[in-house]
C-alpha positions as CSV (number, residue, x, y, z in Angstrom):
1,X,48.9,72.8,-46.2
2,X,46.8,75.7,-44.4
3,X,44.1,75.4,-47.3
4,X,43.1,72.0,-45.6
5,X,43.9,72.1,-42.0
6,X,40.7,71.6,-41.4
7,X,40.0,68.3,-43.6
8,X,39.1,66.5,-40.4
9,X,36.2,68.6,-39.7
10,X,35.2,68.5,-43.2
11,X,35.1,64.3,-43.3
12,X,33.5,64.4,-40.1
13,X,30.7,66.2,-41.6
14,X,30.4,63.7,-44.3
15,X,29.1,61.0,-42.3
16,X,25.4,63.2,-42.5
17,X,25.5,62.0,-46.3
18,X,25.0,58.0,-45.3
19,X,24.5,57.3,-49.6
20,X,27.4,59.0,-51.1
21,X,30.6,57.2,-51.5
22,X,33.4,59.8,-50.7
23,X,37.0,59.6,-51.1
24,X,40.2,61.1,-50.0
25,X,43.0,62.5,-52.4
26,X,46.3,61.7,-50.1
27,X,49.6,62.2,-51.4
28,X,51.5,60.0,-48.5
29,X,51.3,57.3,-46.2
30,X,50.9,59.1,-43.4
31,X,48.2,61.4,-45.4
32,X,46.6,57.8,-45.8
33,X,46.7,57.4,-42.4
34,X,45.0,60.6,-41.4
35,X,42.1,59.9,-44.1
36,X,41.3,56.4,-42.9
37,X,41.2,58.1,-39.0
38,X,38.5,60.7,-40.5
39,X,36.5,57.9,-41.1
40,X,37.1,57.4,-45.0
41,X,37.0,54.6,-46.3
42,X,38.6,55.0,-50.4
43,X,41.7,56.6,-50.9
44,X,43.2,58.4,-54.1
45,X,46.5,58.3,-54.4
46,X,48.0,60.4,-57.4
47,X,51.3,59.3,-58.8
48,X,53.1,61.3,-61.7
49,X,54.1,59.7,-64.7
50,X,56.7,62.5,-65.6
51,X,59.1,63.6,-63.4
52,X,59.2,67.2,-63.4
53,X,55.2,67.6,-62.3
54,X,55.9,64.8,-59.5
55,X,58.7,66.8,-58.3
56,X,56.4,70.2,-58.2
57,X,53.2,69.2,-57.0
58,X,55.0,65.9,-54.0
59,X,58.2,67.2,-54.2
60,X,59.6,63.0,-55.0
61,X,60.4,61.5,-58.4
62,X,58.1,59.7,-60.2
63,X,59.7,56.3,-59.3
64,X,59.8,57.3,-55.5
65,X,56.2,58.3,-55.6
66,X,55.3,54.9,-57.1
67,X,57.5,53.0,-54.6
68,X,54.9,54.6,-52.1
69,X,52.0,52.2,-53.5
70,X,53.3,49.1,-51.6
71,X,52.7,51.3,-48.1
72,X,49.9,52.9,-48.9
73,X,47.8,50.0,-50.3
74,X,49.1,47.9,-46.9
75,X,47.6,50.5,-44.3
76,X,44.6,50.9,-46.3
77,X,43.8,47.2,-47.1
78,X,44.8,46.2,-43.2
79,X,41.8,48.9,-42.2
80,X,39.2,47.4,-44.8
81,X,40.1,50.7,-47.2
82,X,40.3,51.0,-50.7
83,X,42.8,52.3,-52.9
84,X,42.7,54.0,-56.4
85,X,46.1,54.9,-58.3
86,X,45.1,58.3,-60.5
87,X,48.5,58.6,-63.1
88,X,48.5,62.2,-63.6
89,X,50.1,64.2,-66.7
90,X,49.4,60.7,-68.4
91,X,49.5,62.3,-71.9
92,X,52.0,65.3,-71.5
93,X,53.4,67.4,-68.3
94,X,53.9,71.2,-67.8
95,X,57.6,71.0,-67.3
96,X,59.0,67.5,-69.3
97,X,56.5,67.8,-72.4
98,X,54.8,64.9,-73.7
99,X,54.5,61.5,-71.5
100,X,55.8,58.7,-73.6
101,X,53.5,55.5,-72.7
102,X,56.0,53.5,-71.3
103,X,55.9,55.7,-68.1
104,X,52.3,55.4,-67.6
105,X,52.6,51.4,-68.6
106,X,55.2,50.9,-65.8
107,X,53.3,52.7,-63.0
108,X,49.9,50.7,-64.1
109,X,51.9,47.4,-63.8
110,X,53.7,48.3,-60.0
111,X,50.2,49.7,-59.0
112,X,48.2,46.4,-59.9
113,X,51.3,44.4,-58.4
114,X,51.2,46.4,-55.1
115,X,47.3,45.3,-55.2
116,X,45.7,48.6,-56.0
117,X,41.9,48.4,-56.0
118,X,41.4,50.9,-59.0
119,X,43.4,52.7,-61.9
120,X,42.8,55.9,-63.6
121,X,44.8,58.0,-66.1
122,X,44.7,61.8,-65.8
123,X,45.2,64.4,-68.2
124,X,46.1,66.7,-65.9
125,X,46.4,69.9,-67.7
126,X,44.0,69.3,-70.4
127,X,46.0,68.8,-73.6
128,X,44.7,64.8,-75.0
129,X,42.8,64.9,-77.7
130,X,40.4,61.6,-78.5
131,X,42.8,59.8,-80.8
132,X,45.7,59.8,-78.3
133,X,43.0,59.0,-75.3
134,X,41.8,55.7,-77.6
135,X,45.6,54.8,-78.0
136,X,47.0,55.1,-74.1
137,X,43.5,53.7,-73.0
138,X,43.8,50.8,-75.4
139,X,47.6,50.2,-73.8
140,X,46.4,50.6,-70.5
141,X,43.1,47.9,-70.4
142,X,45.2,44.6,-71.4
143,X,47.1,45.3,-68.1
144,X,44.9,45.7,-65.6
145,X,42.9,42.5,-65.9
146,X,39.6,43.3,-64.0
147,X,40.4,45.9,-62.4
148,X,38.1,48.7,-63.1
149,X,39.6,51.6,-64.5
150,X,38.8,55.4,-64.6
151,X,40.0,58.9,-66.4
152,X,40.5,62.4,-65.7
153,X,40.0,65.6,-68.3
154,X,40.5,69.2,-68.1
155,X,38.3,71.3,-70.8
156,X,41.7,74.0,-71.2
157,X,41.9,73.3,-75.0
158,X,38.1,72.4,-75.7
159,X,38.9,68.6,-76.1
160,X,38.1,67.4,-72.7
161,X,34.5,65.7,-73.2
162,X,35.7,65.0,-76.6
163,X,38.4,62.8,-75.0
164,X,36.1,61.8,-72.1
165,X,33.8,60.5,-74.4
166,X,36.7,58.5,-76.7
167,X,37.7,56.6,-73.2
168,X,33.9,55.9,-72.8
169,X,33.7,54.0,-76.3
170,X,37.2,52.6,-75.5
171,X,36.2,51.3,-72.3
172,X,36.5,53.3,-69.2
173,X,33.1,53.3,-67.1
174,X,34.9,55.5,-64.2
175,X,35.1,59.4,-65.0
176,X,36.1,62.3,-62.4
177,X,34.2,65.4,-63.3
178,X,33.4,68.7,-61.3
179,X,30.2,70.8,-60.4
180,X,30.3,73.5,-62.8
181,X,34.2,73.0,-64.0
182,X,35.2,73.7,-61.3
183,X,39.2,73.5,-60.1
184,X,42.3,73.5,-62.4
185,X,46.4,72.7,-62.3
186,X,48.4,75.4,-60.5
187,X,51.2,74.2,-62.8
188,X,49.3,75.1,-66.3
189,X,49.1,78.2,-67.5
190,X,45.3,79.1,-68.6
191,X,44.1,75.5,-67.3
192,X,40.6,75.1,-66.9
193,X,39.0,72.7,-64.1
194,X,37.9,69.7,-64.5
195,X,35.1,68.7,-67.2
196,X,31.9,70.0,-65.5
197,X,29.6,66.9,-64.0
198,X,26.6,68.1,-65.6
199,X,28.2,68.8,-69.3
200,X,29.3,65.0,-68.8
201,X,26.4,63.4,-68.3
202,X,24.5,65.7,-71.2
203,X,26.7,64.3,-73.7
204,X,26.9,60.6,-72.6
205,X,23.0,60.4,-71.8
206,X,21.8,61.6,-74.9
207,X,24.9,59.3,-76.6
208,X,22.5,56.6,-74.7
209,X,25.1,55.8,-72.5
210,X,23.4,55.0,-68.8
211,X,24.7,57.3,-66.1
212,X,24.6,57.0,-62.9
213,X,24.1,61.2,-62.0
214,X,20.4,62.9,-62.7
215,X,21.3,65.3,-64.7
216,X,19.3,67.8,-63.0
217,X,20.4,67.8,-59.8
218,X,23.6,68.1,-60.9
219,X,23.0,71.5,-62.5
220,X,21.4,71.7,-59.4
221,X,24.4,71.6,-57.8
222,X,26.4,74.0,-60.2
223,X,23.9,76.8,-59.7
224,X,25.0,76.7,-55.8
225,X,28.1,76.3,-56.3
226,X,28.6,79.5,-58.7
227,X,26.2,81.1,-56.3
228,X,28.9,80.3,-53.5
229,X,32.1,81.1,-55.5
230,X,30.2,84.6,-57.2
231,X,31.5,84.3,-60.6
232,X,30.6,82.4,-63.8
233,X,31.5,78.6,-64.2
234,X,32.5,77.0,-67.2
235,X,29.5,75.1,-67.2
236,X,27.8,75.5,-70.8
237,X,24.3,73.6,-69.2
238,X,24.5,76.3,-66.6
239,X,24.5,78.9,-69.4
240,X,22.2,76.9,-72.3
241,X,20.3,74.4,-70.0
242,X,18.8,70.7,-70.5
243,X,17.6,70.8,-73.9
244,X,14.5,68.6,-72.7
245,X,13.5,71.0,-70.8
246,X,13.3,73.5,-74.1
247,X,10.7,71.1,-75.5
């Protein structure tokens, strides 16, 4: 993809950042490969639980993109690297509708057979609601045994901390978020990006929750990063602030 032809330079760069853990989104073997030469040392690797999105966004089947796992989690684990499994369109998909469980449920058990380090469930274009997030995660944890596991919102309907903070209380300690809400699905019409970082750990701090991001330099962070984009960002702490900082 032109947009990341340059992703080598970019991982080389990372190495000036010697106490962040970064990862690589790969959506192959050989993309595995080409992480783990970069010098990365996780790897994402996003499988679709419905059909129709796999086919868009990999252009493979859902059950061909899951076969992938076994080769994937081999080159990774034979170079000391770590693999995470993200299920994407977990809860419903642009093109097939809603995701019944079962599809998620068979991907989470070929993932922790294949030896998968992590799981995570993705709402990919932000329609689960809390009650629906309680019920998949509540499926999902018997399966996994320790394996640690992690979710993915989009804010597009206004539920996504909402549902971020139902897999909280039903388990999940792993949560992707984005500097200012930043991002989005290309395959969901009105999607918004991710739930922003510092929203996130508002709501689960004062929930007394312990989070592991200071809250200020994350809106930190979103004030560049609308600086270096030069338009608004979802971001309501950008907009209304810490309210400790009010008082």
């Amino acid at each position: 993809m032109p947009a990341l032809a340059d992703a080598p330079d970019l991982a080389a760069a990372l190495s000036d950042y010697p106490d962040i853990e970064f990862s690589a989104l790969v959506a192959s073997p050989n993309g595995a490969k080409r992480a783990i030469a970069a010098g990365l040392r996780s790897l994402e690797y996003v499988v679709s639980a419905a059909d129709g999105h796999s086919r868009a966004n990999v252009g493979r089947s859902s059950a061909e993109a899951t076969a992938q796992i076994a080769e994937i989690v081999t080159i990774a684990h034979d170079c000391g690297v770590s693999v995470e499994v993200i299920i994407a369109t977990a809860w419903d998909c642009p093109f097939d509708g809603p995701t019944p469980a079962h599809r998620v449920l068979e991907i989470v058990d070929a993932a922790t057979g294949y030896g998968a380090d992590r799981l995570a469930i993705a709402d990919t274009i932000g329609t689960a609601t809390p009650g629906r997030v309680t019920a998949l995660v509540d499926q999902v944890r018997p399966r996994i045994g320790g394996l640690p596991l992690g979710a993915h919102f989009h804010n597009t309907r206004g539920a996504g901390l909402a549902s971020a903070y139902a897999a909280v209380t039903a388990g999940v300690r792993r949560l992707d978020s984005s500097v200012g809400g930043l991002g989005g699905c290309p395959f969901a019409p009105g999607a918004s990006g991710n739930i922003a970082t510092e929203d996130l750990v508002y709501l689960l701090r004062d929930s007394g929750f312990s989070v592991d991001v200071d809250l200020q330099a994350a809106i930190r962070a979103a004030e560049v990063a609308q600086s270096v984009v030069g338009h608004a960002l979802p971001s309501a702490l950008l907009r209304a602030g810490d309210r400790t900082l009010a008082s």
